[in-house]
DOMIDREN-811101 format. One line per field, with one value per residue (C-alpha): residue number from 0; x, y negated, z negated. Coordinates in steps of 0.25 Angstrom, whole numbers. Layout:
N
nr NUM	...
x X	...
y Y	...
z Z	...
This chain:
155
nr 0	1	2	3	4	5	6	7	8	9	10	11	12	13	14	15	16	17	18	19	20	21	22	23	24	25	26	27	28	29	30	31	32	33	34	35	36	37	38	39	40	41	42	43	44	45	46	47	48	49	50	51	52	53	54	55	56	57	58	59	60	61	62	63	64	65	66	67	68	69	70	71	72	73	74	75	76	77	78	79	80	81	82	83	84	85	86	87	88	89	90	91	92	93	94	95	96	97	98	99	100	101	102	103	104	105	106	107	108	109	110	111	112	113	114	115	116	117	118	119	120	121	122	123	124	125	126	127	128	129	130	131	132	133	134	135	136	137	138	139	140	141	142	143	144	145	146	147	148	149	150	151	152	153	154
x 0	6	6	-1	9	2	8	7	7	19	12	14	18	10	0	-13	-18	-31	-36	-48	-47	-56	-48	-39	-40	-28	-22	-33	-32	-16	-18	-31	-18	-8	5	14	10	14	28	38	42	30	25	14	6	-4	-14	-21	-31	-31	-43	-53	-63	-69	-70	-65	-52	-45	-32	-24	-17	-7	1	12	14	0	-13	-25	-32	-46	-48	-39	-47	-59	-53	-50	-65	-70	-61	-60	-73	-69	-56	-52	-40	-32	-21	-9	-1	12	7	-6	-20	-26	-36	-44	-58	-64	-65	-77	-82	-89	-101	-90	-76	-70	-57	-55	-61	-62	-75	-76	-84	-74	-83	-84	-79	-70	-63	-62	-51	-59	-55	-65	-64	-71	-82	-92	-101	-107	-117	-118	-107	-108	-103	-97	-102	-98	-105	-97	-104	-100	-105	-114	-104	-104	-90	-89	-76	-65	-51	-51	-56	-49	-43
y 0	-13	-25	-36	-50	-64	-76	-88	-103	-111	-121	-135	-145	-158	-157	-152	-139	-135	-121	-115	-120	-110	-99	-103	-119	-121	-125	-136	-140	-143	-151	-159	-162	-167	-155	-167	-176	-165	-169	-158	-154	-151	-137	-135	-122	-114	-100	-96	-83	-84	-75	-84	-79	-93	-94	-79	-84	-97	-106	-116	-126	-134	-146	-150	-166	-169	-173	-174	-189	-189	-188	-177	-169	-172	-166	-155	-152	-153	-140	-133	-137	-127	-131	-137	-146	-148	-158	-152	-160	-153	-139	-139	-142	-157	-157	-148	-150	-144	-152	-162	-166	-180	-186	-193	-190	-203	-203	-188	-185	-190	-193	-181	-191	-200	-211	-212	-227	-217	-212	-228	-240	-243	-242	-234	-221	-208	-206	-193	-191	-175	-170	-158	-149	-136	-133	-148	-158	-171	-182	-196	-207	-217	-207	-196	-186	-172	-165	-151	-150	-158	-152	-155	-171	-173	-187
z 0	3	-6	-4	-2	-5	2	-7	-2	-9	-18	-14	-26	-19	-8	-2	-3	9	6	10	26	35	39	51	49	43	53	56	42	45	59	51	39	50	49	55	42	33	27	32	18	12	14	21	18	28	23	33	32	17	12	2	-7	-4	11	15	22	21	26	15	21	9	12	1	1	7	4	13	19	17	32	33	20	29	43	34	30	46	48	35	26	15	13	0	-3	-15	-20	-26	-34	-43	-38	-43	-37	-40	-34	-24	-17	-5	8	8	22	21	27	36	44	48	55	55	70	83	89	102	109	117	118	104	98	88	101	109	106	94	80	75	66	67	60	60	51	47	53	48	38	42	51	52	62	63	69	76	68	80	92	84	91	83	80	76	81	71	75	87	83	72	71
């Protein structure tokens, strides 16, 4: 009978810890963070295919030296609406909530319709407002547009 071997994540003094991401969005959750904003010294941990008891199987996603923009937390809970973030700080958990999606997302997509104001020489910001939470929609408060589709319009 062979023994079973457990892979353990190396701790992370100071950072962001994103677990319970839908199996296979990890990934998505990294490109929603930024990879190229990450310092280069900070290690950057990725689980994916991790079994749960809470959602069957899950990814984790932990960033040392980093902690998440309210835009970013709310990209975050487009793609992965189970995920829960928590703050480390000296190697223990500060603080950990789940991801919220508010009423509005402003600034964290791109209007698909190309005639929107948000996509003309005009200094105006995304907005979308939810039409419905599950699964998400979301609906252009400028041009009534609905988005289902956020990675490919994220900002």
């Amino acid at each position: 009978m062979t023994a079973l071997r457990e892979l353990k994540l190396t701790p992370i003094k100071n950072g962001t810890v994103i677990d319970h991401i839908g199996n296979g969005l990890a990934l998505d959750v990294l490109r929603i963070i930024g990879i190229n904003e990450i310092d280069r010294s900070s290690t950057v941990s990725v689980a994916l295919h991790v079994r749960s008891q809470k959602i069957g199987w899950k990814d984790i996603v932990k960033v040392e030296n980093m902690e998440l923009s309210s835009r970013k937390v709310n990209a975050i809970a487009l793609v992965a609406p189970t995920a829960t973030i928590s703050i480390i700080r000296d190697f223990h958990v500060r603080e950990k909530r789940p991801v919220d999606l508010p009423d509005r997302v402003v600034g964290v997509l791109l209007c698909p319709n190309a005639s929107c104001i948000t996509n003309q020489p005009e200094p105006v910001e995304s907005d979308f407002e939810v039409a419905r939470r599950k699964p998400v929609v979301l609906r252009c408060t400028y041009c009534e547009r609905l988005v289902d589709d956020f990675l490919h319009h994220l900002a």
